[in-house]
ROTORMI-641766 format. One line per field, with one value per residue (C-alpha): residue number from 1; residue in three letters; x, y, z. Coordinates in Angstrom, 3 decimals. Each point is the difference from the previous one (the first is absolute). Example, Ala and Ser with C-alpha at 12.3 -4.5 7.8 and 13.67 -1.06 7.14 Angstrom:
2
n	[1;2]
res	[ALA;SER]
x	[12.300;1.370]
y	[-4.500;3.440]
z	[7.800;-0.660]
***
This chain:
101
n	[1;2;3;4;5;6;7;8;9;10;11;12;13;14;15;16;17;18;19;20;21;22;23;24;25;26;27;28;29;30;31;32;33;34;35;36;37;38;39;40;41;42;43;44;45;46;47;48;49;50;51;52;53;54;55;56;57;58;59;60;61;62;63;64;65;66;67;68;69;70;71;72;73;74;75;76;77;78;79;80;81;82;83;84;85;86;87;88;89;90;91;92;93;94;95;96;97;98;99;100;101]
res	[UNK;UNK;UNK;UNK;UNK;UNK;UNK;UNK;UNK;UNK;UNK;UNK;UNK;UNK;UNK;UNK;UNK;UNK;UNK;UNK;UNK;UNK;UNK;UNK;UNK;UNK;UNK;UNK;UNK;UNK;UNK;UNK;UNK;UNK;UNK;UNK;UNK;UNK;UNK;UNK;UNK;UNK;UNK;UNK;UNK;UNK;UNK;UNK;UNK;UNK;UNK;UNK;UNK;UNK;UNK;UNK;UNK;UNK;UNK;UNK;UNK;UNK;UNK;UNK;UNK;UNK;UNK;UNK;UNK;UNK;UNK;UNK;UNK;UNK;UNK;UNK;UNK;UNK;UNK;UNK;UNK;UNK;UNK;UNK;UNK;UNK;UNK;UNK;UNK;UNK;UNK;UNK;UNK;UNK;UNK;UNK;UNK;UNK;UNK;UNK;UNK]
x	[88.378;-1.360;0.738;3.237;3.379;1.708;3.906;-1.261;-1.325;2.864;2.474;-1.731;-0.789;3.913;1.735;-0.630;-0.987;-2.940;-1.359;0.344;-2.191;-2.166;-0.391;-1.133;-2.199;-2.226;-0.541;-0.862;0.340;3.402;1.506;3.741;1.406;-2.000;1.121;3.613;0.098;-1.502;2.443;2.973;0.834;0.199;-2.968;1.463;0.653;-3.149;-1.315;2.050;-1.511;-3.690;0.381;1.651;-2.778;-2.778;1.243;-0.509;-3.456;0.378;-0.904;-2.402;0.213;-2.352;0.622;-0.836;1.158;3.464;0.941;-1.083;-1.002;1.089;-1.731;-0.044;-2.645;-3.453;0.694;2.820;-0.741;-3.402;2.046;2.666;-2.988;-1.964;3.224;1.072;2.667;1.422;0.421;-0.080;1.779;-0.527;3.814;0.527;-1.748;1.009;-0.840;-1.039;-0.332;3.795;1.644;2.893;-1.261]
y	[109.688;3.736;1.244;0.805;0.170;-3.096;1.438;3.284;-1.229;-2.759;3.203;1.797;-2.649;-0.963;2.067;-0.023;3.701;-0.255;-2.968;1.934;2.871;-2.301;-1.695;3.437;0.364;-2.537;1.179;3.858;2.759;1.755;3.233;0.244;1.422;-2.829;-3.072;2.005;0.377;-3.618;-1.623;1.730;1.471;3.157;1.817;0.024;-4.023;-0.524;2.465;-2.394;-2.829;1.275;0.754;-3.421;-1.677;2.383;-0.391;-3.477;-0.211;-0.790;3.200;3.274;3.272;2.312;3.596;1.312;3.796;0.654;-3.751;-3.102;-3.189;-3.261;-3.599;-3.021;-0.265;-1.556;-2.799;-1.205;0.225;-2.000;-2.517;-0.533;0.294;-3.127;-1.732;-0.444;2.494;-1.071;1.826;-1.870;1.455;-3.219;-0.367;-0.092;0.844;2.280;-0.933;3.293;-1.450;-0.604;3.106;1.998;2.127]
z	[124.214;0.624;-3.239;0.872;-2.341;1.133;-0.524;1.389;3.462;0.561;-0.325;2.244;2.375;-0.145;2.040;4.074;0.771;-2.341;1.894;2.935;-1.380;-1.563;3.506;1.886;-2.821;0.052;3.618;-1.036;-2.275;0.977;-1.464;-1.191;3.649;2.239;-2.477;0.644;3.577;0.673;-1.853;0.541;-3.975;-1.205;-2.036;-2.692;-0.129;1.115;-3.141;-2.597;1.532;0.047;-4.012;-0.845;1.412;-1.037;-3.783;0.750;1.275;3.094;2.121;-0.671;1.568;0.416;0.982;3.512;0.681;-0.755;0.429;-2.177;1.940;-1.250;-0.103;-1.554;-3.061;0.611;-2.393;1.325;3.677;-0.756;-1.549;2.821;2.464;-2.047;-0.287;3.346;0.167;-3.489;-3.363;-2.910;-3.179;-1.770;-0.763;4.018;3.493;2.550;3.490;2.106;3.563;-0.949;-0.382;1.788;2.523]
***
């Protein structure tokens, strides 16, 4: 496991928009508006999203201008990368090769 709070990444992993964003971001650091318009949801979903999986560990953002940029942490992006695509919480696995698109 990478540290993180079991409960608090299984609720944020568990609903299908976040694996969406999660998807893009393992690709790239995006900002609020291009995770929005590349997925089809409104800013301010998008926004509620962002926090319920920063507050869980799973993304970083680091301010750029007037926007922030989002991305998935170091930690756990090293660990999917070493895992073959797979994040192990130790209570269950997620596989990210698998996710909606």
């Amino acid at each position: 496991m990478t540290g993180l709070n079991c409960i608090s990444a299984l609720k944020a992993l568990g609903e299908e928009t976040r694996l969406r964003i999660l998807r893009l971001l393992f690709k790239e650091k995006l900002s609020v508006n291009e995770i929005s318009e590349r997925l089809g949801v409104s800013q301010y979903n998008v926004s509620k999203h962002l926090r319920i999986m920063r507050e869980a560990g799973l993304l970083e953002s680091e301010k750029q201008g007037q926007h922030r940029l989002y991305a998935v942490t170091p930690a756990l992006k090293s660990q999917v990368e070493h895992n073959g695509n797979i994040l192990d919480l130790g209570c269950c696995t997620f596989r990210f090769d698998k996710l909606p698109k």
